[in-house]
N, C-alpha and C positions, 0 to 999 in steps of 0.2 A: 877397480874394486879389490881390495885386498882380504885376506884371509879372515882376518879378527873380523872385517866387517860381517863375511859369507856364513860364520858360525852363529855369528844372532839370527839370524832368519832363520823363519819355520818352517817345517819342508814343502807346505802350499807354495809360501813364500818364495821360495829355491827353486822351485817346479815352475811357478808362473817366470820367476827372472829366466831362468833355463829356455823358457818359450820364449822370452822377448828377444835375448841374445842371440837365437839359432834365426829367429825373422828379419831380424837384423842383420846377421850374416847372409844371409839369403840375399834380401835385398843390395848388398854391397858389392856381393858378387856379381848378380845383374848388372850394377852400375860401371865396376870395374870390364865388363864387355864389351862393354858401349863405349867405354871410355870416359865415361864421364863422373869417375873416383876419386875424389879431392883429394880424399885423405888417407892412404893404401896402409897405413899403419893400425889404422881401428878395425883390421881385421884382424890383425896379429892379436890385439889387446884384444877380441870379442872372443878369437879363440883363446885364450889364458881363462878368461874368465868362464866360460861354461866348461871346461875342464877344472878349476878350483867348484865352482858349483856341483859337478859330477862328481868331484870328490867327496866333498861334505854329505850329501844324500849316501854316497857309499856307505859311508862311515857309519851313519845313522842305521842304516839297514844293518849292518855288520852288528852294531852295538859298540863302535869303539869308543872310548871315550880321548878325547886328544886333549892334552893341554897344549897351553898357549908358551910362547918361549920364553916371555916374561915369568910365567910361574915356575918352570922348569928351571930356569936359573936362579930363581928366589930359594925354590924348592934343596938344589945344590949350594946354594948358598949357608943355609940352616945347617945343612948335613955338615957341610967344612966346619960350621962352628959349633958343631955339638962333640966335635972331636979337638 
C-alpha cells in the first residue's frame, strides 16, 4: 500500500484498514510459532503499512495538511520560472 493510496481514504476507512492489518499481524505471528509462515516478509510489509496508516490519522488529527511530491516539485518548479 503506498502513501498516495492511504491519503484517499476516510478516517473510518483508515481505522477499519488499521483493524484488518493489526488482525492480520496477529494471526501471522501465531502462524510464524507454529512454524507454519509461508511468507515471513508480509510482516515486514503489514507493519510499514499500519504505521503509514498511523501516520495519516495523525496528520488529520493534527490538521496537517501534506502535499504530495508530485505537487511539491510542480509547485518548485513554477517558482524557478517565475524568476
Amino acid at each position: 500500500m503506498k502513501i498516495a493510496e492511504v491519503r484517499t481514504l476516510t478516517d473510518s476507512e483508515l481505522v477499519a484498514k488499521k483493524k484488518e492489518a493489526r488482525q492480520e499481524t496477529f494471526n501471522l505471528r501465531l502462524q510464524q510459532q507454529t512454524g507454519a509462515l509461508e511468507k515471513p516478509s508480509r510482516l515486514k510489509e503489514l507493519r510499514k503499512d499500519v504505521a503509514k496508516l498511523e501516520t495519516v490519522l495523525s496528520e488529520r488529527r493534527k490538521g496537517l495538511k501534506i502535499k504530495s511530491r508530485v505537487a511539491q516539485k510542480s509547485a518548485a518548479t513554477d517558482e524557478k520560472k517565475k524568476k
